[in-house]
Each structure stands twice: as C-alpha cells, then as structure tokens.
N, C-alpha and C positions, 0 to 999 in steps of 0.2 A: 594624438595618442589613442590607439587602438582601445588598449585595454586601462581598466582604470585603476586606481590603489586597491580595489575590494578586488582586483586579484591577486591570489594567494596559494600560489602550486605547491605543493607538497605531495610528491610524488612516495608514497612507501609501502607498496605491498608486494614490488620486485622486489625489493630487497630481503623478502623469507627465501629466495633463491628460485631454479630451475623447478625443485619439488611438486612447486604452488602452483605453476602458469606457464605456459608457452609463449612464446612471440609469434605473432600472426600478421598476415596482411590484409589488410582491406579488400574487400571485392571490388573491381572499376565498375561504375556505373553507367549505362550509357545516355541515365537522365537527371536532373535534378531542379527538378521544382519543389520551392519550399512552402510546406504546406503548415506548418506552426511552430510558431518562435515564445518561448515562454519566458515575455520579458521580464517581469517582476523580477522571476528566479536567477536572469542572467544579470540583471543589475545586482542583486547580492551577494554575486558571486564574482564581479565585475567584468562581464563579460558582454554590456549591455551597447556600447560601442562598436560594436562587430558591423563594419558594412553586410554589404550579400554578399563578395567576393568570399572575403572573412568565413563568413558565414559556411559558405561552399567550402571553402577550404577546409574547413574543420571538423563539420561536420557531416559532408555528404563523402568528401575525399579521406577524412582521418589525418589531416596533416596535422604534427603534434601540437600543442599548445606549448607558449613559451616554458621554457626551466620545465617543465612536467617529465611524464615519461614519454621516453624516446618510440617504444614500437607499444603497438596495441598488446594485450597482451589476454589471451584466454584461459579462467580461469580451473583449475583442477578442483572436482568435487566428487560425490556419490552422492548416492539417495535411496531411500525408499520409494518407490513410485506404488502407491496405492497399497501401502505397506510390506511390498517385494523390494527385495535390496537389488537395486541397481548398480554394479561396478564399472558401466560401461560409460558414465555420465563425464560432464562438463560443460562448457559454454563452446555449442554448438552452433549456435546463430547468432553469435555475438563476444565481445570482449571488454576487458575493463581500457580506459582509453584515457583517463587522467585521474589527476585528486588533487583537491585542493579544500581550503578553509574557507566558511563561511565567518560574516560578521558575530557569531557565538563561536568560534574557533572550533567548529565544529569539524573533523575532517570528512568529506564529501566526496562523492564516486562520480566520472560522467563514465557511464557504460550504454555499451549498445543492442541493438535488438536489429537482427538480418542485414550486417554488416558483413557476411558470406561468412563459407565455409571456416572450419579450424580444426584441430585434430581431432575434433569430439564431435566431428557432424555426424558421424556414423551413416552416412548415404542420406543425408537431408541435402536440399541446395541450401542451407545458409541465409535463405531469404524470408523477410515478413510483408504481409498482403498490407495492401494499404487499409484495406478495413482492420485488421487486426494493428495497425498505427493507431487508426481515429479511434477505436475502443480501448486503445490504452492510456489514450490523452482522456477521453470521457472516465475510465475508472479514478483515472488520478486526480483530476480536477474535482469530481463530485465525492470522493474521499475528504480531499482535503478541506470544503466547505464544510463536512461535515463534522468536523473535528478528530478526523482520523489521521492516523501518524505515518503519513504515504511517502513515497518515491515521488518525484515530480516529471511529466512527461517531458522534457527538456527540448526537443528539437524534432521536427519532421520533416523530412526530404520527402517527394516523390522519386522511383528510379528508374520507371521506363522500360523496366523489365514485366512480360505478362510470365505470371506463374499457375503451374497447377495444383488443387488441392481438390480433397477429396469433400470435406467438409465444406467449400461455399462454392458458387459457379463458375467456372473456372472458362479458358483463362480468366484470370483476375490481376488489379494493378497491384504494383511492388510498393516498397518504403524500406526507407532506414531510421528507425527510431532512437534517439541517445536519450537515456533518462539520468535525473540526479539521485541519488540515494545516498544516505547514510550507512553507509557499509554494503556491501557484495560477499561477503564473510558469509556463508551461508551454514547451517550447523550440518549440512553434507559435505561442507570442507573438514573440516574435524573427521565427520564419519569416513573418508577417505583414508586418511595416515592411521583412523586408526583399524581399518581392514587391513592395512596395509604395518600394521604393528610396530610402527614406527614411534615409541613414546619421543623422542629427540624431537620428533617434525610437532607434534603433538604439545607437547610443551612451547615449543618456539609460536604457536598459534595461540599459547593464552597468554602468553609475552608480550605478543602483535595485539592482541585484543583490547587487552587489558589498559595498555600503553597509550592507544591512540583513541580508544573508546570508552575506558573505565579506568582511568587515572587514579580515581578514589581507592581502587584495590591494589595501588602500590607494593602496601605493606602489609598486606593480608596474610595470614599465618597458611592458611589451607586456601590458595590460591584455584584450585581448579572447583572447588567445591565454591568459593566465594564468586568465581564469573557464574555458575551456573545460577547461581541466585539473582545476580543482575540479568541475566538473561531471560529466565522465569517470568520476572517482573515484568519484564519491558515487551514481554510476547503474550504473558495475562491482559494487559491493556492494549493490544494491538485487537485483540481476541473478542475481547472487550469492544472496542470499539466497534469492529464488525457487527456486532448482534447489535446495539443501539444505532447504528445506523442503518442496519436493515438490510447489512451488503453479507454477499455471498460467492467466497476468493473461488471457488472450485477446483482446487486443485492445492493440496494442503502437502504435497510433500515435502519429504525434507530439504530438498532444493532447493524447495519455493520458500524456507524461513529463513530469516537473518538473523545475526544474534545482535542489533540494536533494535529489534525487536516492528521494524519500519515494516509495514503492510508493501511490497512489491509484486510486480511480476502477474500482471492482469490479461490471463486467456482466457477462459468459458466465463468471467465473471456474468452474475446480475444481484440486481438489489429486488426485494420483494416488494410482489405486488399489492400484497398483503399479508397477512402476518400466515403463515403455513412453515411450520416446524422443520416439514421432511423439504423445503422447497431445496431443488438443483441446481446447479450451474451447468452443469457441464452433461453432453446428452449420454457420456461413453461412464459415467457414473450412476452403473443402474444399481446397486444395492445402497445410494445412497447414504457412501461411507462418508461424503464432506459435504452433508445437505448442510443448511441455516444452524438446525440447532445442534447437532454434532459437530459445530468447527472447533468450539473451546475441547474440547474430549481431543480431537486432532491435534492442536495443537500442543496439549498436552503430552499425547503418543509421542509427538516428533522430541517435545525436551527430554521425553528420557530417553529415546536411541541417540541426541547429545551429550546424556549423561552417561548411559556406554560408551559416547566417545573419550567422551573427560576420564575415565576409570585406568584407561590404557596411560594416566599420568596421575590420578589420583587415586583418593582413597575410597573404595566403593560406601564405606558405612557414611562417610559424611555426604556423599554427592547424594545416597538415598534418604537421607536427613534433610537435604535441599529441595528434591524432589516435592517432599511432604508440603512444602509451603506453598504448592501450584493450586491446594483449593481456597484456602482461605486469601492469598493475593489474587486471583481471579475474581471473586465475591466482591474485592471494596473495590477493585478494577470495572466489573461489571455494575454495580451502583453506582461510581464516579458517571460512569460515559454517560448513562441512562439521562443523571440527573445534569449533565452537562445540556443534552441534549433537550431536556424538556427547560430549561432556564429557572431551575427551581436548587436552593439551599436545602445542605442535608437538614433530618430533622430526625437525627437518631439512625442510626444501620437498621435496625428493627423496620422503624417506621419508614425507611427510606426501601426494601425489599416489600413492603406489604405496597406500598406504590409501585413498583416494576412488575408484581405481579398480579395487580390490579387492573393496570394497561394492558398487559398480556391478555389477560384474561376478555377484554373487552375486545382488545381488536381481534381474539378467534372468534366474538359470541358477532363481533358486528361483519367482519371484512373486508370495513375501510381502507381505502390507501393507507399503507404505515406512513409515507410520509407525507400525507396531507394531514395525517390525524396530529402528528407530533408537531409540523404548522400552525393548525389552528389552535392548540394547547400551548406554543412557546410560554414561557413565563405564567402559566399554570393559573391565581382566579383573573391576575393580571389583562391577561387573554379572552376572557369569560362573553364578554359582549360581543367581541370579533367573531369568536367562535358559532355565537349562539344567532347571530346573522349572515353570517359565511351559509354557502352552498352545502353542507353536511349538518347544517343544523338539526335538523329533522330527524338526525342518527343520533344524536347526544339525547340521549334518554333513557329509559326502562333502568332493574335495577342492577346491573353490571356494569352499567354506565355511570349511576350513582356512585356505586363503590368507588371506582377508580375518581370522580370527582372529588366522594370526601376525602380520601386519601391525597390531593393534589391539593385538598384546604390547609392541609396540616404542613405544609412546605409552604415557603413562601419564596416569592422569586427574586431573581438574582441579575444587579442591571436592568429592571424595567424599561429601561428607555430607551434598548434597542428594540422593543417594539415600536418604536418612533420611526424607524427608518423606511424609507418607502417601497420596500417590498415586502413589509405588511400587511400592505394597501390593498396587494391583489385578490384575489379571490383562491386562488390554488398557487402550489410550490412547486417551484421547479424539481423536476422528478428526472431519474434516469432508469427507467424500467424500461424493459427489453423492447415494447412499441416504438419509443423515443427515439432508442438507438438506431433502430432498424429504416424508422423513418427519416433520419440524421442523416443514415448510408446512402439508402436508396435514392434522396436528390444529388449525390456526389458521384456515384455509378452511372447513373442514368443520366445526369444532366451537366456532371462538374458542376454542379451547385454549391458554392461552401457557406452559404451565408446562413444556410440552416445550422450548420457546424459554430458558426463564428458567435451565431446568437445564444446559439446553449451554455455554450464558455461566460459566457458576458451574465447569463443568469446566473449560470453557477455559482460568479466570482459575486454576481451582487446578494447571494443569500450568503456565502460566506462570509461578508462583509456583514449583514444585517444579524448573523447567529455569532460573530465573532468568539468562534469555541478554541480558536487556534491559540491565541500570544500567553495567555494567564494559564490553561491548562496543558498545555503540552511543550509550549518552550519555542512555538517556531513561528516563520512570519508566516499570517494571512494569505 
C-alpha cells in the first residue's frame, strides 16, 4: 500500500469556482533529481510510503494525488508590492496542487514553487534556482526549530534546466520546490474581488475561510469583522514570532500574508547577526520599509488593506473596532514568543516587558550573536553556570548586562530539563545567518556537495528537538 491511513484528500478551494484559480499545466522537465524529501511531514500527512517513482511522479511530474484535485490549479490574487497596489498579480511560478488533512484535522496545501509558467507569469519563465530551493528548505526548517508558525519545505527536485537571473551567477541550476502550508488564502485574495467590487465573490471567501479554517465563527453575528479578528491574531503571533527569533521575512507584502496567520514564502530572507533594528533582507529594500524592526508595523499596514477588503461585505465601523485590537494582541503575542524562546514563565506582563526590553537593551550595548546569546540564557538562572563557562562569558558583565540578569531572576524557568539534552553540550547554536547559508551553497555549486546541506538540517532538527517550543505553544508537530 503506497499511501497510508494518515492520508486524507480533501480537495476544496476549486470549488469557489473559475473566479479564484485557473487550471494549468505543469512545465516537463528535462531532470530530476531529488534533492529533499521532508519525511517527518510526509508521514503525518501519510504520504511517507512514496517510493522514488512515487516520488517523481508527483512531485517533479504533478501527476495528481489519489481523490485530490484533478489539475494544478494557479491561484488569483493582488497585492500591494511595497505598498503599490499591484492588479497584475497571481501564482506565477507556481500552483496549488492538492489539500488534504493532517492528524489535527487541520486542512493542508501542497503548492508549488517554479512549477512553470501560468497565466500570471507576466514574462517570467516559471522557474526557481536551485539555491532559492535550498534557502527555502533552510528558512523553513530554522523557523520551525524556532518555534515559529511556518510552511514546511515539502519536497525538492533538481530539474536540469540552467536558468538566467540577474541577482546570482547565472547560468544557474533549476528546482521545483512543493511546500505544506496551512492555507495559500492569501489576504490579496480578498484584495482581488474586492478591486474587482465583487461583494458575492467576497463574501463566498469568508464562507471558505471561515468554514475550513475558523469553524468557531459559525455563528458569529458580524461575521466579516469576526474573521478579521482571528486573523489579527494569528498574524500578531506570526509577527511576533519573527522578532524573537531574530528572522527577517523581507518582503512583507500582501501576497506574502495568509490569513491563518502561517510565516510562508521565503525570498531575500535573513535572521540577524546581531541585534540592529534597521537590519535588511532584501538588497532592492533601500528605505528599509520591512527591515527587523518595522515588520510588526508591516504587518499591521497589510491587515487593514484586509480590512478594506472585508468592508466591500462588511460594516466599516466594526472591522475598524477590530483593527484597534492589532496593538494590544501584538504586545502579549510579542512577550509570549520572547518568553517562549528564552525557557522562562511569565512573571507578570509588566515584569515580563521590562525583561524583553532588558535583553534588547544588552544585545545593542553588547553585539553578540542574537542567537548564541538566547542559547546560552535558555531557561534563564537555570542556564547561569553554562553560560558563564561558555565562550561569551567574558561579555556577560558590566551594568546592562546586570539589568537584563536581574530581570531574568525574577522569571523562573520553564521545563528545565531540556537543558539535559545534548545539544546543550556544545559550545555555540546552530545558527542561520547569511555566512552559513552561503557557505551551505557554495559546496553544492561548486562541488555538488550536499552533506554540508544534510548536516545543517540534522542541527536544526536536533535544537528543535532540545528548545521543543513547537507541540504545547503553537499546536503543531516538531
């Protein structure tokens, strides 16, 4: 038996009609070698059985999965690109390609990334570099160690195609990326029907939303104003999570958000090298509209051109009554992550901010790695010895470093005894800052090396495993 019981097709976002999505074909490829297989994720989804034919079949060729949908299908949207309204948008290098449920009945996307052209290439080819594959397996995997609320990199073909780009040396090798996500609903779908003043199509997408994502709003009186609040929510902690982990999405448009609130969609990303406010991702982002510390402010801009959209079905006075609640859920969203991330128990909202901004404070006065410093603190006095014999000991001093200590006394930690686990032991954390990456690439360009790639993953997965911020705060597996 190929596939197992934990598969679970549920095929329904053709079903909002023609309006939403096009049916498209797959590009032929002329190669395919497979370069990452993300078993964990396909065993939960049951798809762990897959020989390599399998494999090929479905993922490098697009032949459908059983009971699923029949054709690929590219999705209709708009956007803001860098706060210009784009109406020319859609899924131009890629399509949505099935759905299905997870073990939390969660319904699930596999979509693709440089699966060729669709009607929304607008004169692109369709195609993704193989390094922009390997950095969207590296954002999503070191996301998700982190305890952020990610897409998961699902599948990578090689495809034998050299392509040209203007940004890295070109020719360069091809790929076809398939990632999991929790929705593809992006809130420039909405922004679509509603340039398009369609309240009918507009409504039938908080109908879809609602139904298959927000159950709980069944019976909600004021229905468009009631998703905009779950959405809120779920993009405050997405937001959230970003800045405690120290990642930097670079490219914040409204394309790039979902409305279950799931961090996707990994191009210029980087995580910082140290804590710098204005830091970039992306090199074509020179006034630094989505540096580090402008993301939550971004994401905020993108939920109200959502709540423009919602208004073309709702009532404007409650969706900007909704709005209002994006600073105060941001705040216990952004202390949540922090204190997720440092292994430490709230100890008061008050007291729990005078520590986040304690830390901040230290890592501008010092410039330590952000994430060695939040390593060698896990679990806060817990940690205290480790730290103060660790290779950064010598920085833990003066009084800015005080501050932030006593503020770290006054919490107590949470699970001690995953610092038991043995990647404790080491001396430094696995990091993904832009040297890493780059040094990652370059043995695979230059030499088809992938064992530098293979072993990154394997740290990743084993600091994931030893921060275990995933199952109890966020709902999903490891």
């Amino acid at each position: 038996m190929t596939f197992t019981p934990a598969y679970r097709p549920d095929p329904r976002f053709a079903a909002l009609g023609e309006a939403f999505s096009d049916p498209v074909e797959p590009a032929a490829f002329p190669g395919a070698e497979l370069r990452f297989w993300n078993g964990r994720w396909a065993h939960e989804i049951g798809l762990d059985r897959l020989d390599e034919v399998a494999k090929r079949a479905h993922f490098h060729a697009f032949d459908p999965l059983p009971d699923n949908q029949p054709q690929p299908r590219a999705m209709r949207y708009h956007g803001h690109q860098f706060r210009t309204y784009n109406p020319e948008l859609g899924d131009g290098r890629g399509f949505l390609f099935a759905q299905l449920r997870d073990s939390q009945d969660r319904l699930l996307d596999l979509a693709t990334k440089g699966s060729g052209q669709t009607p929304w290439s607008r004169g692109g080819d369709g195609r993704l570099t193989l390094k922009g594959a390997v950095r969207e397996v590296l954002a999503a995997e070191m996301l998700e160690a982190l305890g952020v609320y990610t897409s998961k990199a699902f599948a990578v073909f090689e495809t034998g195609e050299q392509l040209a780009r203007n940004d890295e040396p070109s020719p360069t090798r091809s790929a076809v990326l398939t990632r999991l996500g929790h929705s593809h609903v992006r809130l420039g779908t909405f922004q679509r029907h509603a340039f398009e003043h369609s309240r009918a199509r507009i409504e039938a997408l908080i109908d879809h939303v609602i139904a298959l994502y927000y159950p709980e709003l069944e019976t909600a009186d004021d229905r468009p104003a009631a998703l905009l609040e779950k959405v809120i929510e779920a993009n405050a902690r997405m937001a959230a999570g970003w800045m405690a982990a120290g990642f930097v999405h670079g490219v914040l448009n409204t394309d790039n958000i979902n409305v279950t609130g799931e961090s996707f969609d990994y191009g210029p990303w980087r995580f910082l090298p140290h804590y710098e406010p204005g830091f970039t991702a992306a090199y074509f982002d020179q006034t630094g509209l989505y540096c580090f510390a402008r993301q939550p402010e971004a994401v905020f801009w993108a939920l109200q051109q959502f709540a423009g959209a919602l208004a073309e079905a709702g009532d404007r006075l409650s969706l900007e009554a909704a709005l209002n609640t994006f600073p105060a859920v941001y705040r216990i969203a952004l202390l949540d992550a922090f204190l997720a991330r440092f292994g430490l128990a709230s100890a008061g909202r008050d007291a729990d901010e005078r520590l986040v901004r304690a830390f901040l404070a230290f890592m501008e006065a010092s410039q330590l790695p952000w994430e060695a410093v939040i390593f060698d603190w896990f679990g806060g006095r817990a940690s205290a010895a480790r730290a103060m014999a660790g290779p950064r000991a010598a920085s833990y001093d003066g009084e800015v470093f005080q501050a932030w200590q006593g503020e770290m006394e006054a919490h107590d930690s949470i699970r001690p005894d995953r610092l038991d686990h043995a990647c404790f032991t080491r001396p430094d954390p696995v990091a993904m800052t832009i040297d890493v990456v780059e040094a990652t690439w370059d043995a695979i360009a230059e030499r088809d090396d992938w064992s530098g790639f293979e072993t990154l993953i394997g740290r990743v997965r084993e600091a994931g495993e030893a921060y275990d911020l995933g199952r109890d705060r966020l709902g999903f597996l490891s």
